[in-house]
C-alpha positions as CSV (number, residue, x, y, z in Angstrom):
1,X,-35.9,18.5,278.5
2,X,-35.1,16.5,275.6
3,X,-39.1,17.1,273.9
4,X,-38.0,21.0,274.5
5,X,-34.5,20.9,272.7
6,X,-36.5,18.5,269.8
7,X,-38.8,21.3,269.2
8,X,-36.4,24.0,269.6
9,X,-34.0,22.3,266.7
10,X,-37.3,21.8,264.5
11,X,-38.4,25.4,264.9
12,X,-35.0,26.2,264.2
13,X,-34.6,24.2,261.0
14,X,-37.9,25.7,260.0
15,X,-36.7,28.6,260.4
16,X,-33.1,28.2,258.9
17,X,-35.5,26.7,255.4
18,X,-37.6,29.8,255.0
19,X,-34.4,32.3,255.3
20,X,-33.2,30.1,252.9
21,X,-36.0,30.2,250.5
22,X,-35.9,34.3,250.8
23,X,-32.2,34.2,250.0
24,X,-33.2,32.3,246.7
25,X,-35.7,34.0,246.0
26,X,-33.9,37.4,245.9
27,X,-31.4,36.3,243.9
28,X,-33.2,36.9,240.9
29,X,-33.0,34.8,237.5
30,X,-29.7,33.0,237.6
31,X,-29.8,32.1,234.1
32,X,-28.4,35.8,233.1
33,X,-25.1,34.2,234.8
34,X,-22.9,34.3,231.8
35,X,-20.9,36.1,229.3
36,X,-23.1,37.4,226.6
37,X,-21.8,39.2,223.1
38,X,-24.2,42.4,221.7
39,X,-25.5,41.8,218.4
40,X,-23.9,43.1,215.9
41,X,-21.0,43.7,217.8
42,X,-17.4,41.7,218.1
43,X,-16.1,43.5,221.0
44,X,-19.1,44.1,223.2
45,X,-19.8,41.4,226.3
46,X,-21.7,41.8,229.1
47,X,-20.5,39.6,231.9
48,X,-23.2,38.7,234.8
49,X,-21.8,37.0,237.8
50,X,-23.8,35.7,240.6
51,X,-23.1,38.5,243.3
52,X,-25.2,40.7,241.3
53,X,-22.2,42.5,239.7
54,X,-22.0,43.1,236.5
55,X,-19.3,44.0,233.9
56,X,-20.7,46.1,230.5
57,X,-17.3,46.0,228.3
58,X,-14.9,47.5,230.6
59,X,-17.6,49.3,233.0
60,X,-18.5,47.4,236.5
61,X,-21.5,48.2,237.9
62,X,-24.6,45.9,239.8
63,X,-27.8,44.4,238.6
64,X,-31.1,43.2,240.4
65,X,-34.0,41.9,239.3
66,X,-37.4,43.3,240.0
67,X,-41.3,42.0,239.5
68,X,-42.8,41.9,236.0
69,X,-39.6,40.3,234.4
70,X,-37.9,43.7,235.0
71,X,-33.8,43.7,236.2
72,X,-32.1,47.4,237.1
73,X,-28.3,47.9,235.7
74,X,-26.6,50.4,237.5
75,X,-22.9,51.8,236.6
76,X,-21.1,54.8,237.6
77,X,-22.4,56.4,234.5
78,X,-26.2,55.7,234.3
79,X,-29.2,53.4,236.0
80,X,-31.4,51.8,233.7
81,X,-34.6,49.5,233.8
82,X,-35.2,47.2,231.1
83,X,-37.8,44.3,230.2
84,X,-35.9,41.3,230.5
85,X,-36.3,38.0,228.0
86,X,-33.8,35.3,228.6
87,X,-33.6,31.6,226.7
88,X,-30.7,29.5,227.1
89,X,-28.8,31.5,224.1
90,X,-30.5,34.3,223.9
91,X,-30.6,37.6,226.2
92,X,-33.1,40.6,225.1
93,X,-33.1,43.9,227.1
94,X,-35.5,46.7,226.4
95,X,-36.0,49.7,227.6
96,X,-40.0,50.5,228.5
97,X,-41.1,51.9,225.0
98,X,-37.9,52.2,224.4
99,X,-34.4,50.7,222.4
100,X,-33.8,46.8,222.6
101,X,-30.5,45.5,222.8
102,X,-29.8,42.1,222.0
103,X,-27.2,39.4,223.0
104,X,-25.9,35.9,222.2
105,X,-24.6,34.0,225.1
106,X,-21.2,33.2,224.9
107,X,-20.5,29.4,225.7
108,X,-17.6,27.8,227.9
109,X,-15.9,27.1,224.3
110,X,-15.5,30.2,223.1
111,X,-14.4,31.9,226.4
């Protein structure tokens, strides 16, 4: 009985690790996590937070990140893809073929 209930807790810590590992996984790039200011802008920040929501000035809406460094922003107004380049300070979206909008992360200090 006790070799059963060894496996048993092994097969269930294996699997309890690879659930795990998918949950990461689909959380997308957590280094979006922030507030970031537009370019060129005083008043506009885009806040990511780690649930996936995401606040564009005064608009809510959700993100989510797809394959080939894409992430989808969708509010009540509009869903839109864009090309995703992120550096600790710097955040560029742009549309395929399209407009790029670009942002400056705003630290702890100036929060």
């Amino acid at each position: 009985m006790r070799l059963g209930l060894s496996q048993s807790t092994s097969s269930l810590r294996i699997i309890a690790l690879a659930i795990l590992l998918f949950a990461i996984a689909g959380c997308g790039n957590s280094s979006i996590v922030g507030k970031w200011r537009m370019s060129g802008s005083d008043a506009t920040v885009w806040e990511f937070k780690t649930n996936g929501a995401v606040l564009l000035g005064n608009v809510s809406g959700r993100y989510r990140f797809g394959d080939q460094d894409r992430i989808k922003i969708e509010t009540p107004f509009a869903t839109t893809v864009y090309v995703v380049r992120i550096s600790s300070e710097q955040l560029v979206l742009q549309e395929p073929g399209g407009s790029k909008l670009e942002f400056t992360r705003i630290s702890e200090t100036q929060r």
